[in-house]
Steps between C-alpha positions, in 0.01 A plus 500: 500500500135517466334780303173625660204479239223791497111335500271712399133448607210578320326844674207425651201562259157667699264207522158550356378608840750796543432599166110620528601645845762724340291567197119516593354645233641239254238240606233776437598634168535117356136475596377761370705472147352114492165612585432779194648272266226185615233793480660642151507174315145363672342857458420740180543801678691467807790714321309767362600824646169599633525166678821534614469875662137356626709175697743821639170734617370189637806427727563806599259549804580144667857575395528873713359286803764238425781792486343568870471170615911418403648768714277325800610136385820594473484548884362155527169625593204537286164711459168348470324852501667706181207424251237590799708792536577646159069451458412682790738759356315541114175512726675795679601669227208497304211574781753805568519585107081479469427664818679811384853466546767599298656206279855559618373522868299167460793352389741600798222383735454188312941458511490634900245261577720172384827636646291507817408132496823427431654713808263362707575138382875539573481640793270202604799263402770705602353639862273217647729234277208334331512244225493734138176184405315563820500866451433523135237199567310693726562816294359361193149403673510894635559660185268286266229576782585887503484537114189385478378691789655796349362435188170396604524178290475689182755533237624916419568604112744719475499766243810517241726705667790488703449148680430335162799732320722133582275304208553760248605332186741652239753293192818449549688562193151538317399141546563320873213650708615554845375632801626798798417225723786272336792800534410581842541119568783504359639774698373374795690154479844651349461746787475185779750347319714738563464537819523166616849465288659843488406616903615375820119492535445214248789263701326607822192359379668171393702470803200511692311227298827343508551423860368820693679412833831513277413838340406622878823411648710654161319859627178499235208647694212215404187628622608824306566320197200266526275847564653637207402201262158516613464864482613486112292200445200659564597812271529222224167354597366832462633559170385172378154642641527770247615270231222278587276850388705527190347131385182528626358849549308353762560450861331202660495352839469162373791491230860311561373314767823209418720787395695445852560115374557567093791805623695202737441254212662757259760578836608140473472396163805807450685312719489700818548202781208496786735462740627831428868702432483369099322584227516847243226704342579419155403144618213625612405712199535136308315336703205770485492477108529132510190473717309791253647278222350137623140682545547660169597200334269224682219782406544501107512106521154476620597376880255585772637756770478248789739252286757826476481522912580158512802545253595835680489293838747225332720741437494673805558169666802411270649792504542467931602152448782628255616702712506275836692291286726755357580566854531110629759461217709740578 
């Protein structure tokens, strides 16, 4: 009589591959937790507060386009045009503000203006079924033309006032300065967040990015959901137009002319896969403040601004080669 003996295998463990695709934002947070402690013990004064809040104001402009930018990635498309956008919006809002306008008007306008684009963006991908780069390509030569057309190549000050209210500073606590600007981006991201977790919206969106011919035949409407990302992406441009006002109380038809390229660098550094249906705002958040903190950093060491491009390309590059591996391996 033979007595049957139990095996028992060892569970499968997630291979190192699996692991950054279940948790993007790890890859992100590591490199932003090694990079301020490189600046902290190289630098005097990278971890002063004034410093630190500074590194957060600095990021938070690229970082409201890169908020944007994910809900398009996400859809494994991408937008070329959202810095030529948000700039034609400040110009809109201010020439409105000067000319007469009231601020709360100017600022509607300015907000209308980049929903608009976006509309009319989506509906170019969605209706004629044109490639999201070709669009947003074209788009971006458009817009940078129309601002300073509109603006008649000159920069606008805007008086302190509503559209500067964002880069009002006050302490937190009676000693960490912070900004409006830095709670509105806060809301804004735990707000997107949200959605894109807690709302049959948010798994349309990654279904589609996913494999959108899957998500078509499971009953999601697309085009509807593709319009929809592109309609809110331009209301986030256009806020980041009015944070952009909050730094600089000036609106210039010249300024963030490789903010389209430093919000997908921050997109992809937070782990958010170009190939779309992956990726979380948080991750995007880190990757925002890790770019702000590798300008910061390389700045207070002395290193000229076209060696920090270079490093910001590396990373850019690195961080897409992570993640094409990520995705070989598992």
């Amino acid at each position: 009589m033979t007595t049957a003996v139990a095996v028992s295998r060892p569970q499968d463990r997630p291979t190192l591959g699996e692991f950054f695709l279940r948790a993007p934002a790890v890859g992100p947070a590591l490199a932003l937790l090694v990079a301020i402690v490189v600046f902290s013990l190289t630098t005097d004064t990278f971890l002063q507060l004034d410093n630190l809040s500074l590194v957060v104001q600095q990021s938070l402009v690229v970082g409201t386009l890169a908020l944007g930018q994910t809900l398009i990635i996400l859809t494994a498309g991408i937008d070329l045009s959202n810095a030529a956008a948000m700039v034609l919006s400040t110009l809109i809002m201010a020439k409105l503000l000067v000319s007469g306008t009231s601020a709360i008007l100017a600022l509607l306008l300015g907000l209308g203006a980049a929903v608009v684009i976006g509309g009319v963006v989506g509906s170019l991908v969605t209706r004629i079924n044109l490639p999201p780069f070709i669009v947003t390509l074209g788009f971006l030569t458009m817009l940078t033309a129309a601002a300073k057309l509109f603006a008649g190549g000159q920069a606008i000050p805007v008086p302190n006032g509503l559209l500067t209210w964002l880069g009002t500073r006050r302490y937190l606590f009676g000693g960490i300065p912070i900004t409006y600007g830095m709670t509105v981006a806060l809301i804004m991201y735990l707000v997107v967040w949200y959605a894109l977790t807690k709302t049959p919206w948010g798994k349309h969106v990654y279904a589609v990015g996913n494999a959108p011919e899957s998500a078509r035949l499971s009953g999601i409407k697309v085009n509807r959901t593709l319009l929809s990302v592109y309609l809110v992406a331009g209301l986030i441009f256009g806020m980041a137009a009015w944070q952009a006002l909050g730094r600089v109380p000036n609106a210039d038809p010249n300024a963030f002319q490789l903010g389209n390229l430093d919000s997908i660098t921050a997109v992809v550094l937070g782990g958010t896969s170009l190939f779309g249906g992956r990726g979380s705002v948080i991750g995007t958040m880190m990757g925002a403040l890790v770019v702000a903190v590798l300008r910061s950093g390389l700045t207070q060491m002395g290193v000229d601004a076209l060696y920090q491009d270079v490093a910001t390309g590396a990373l850019l590059v690195a961080a897409v080669a992570v993640d094409r591996l990520a995705r070989r391996q598992s």
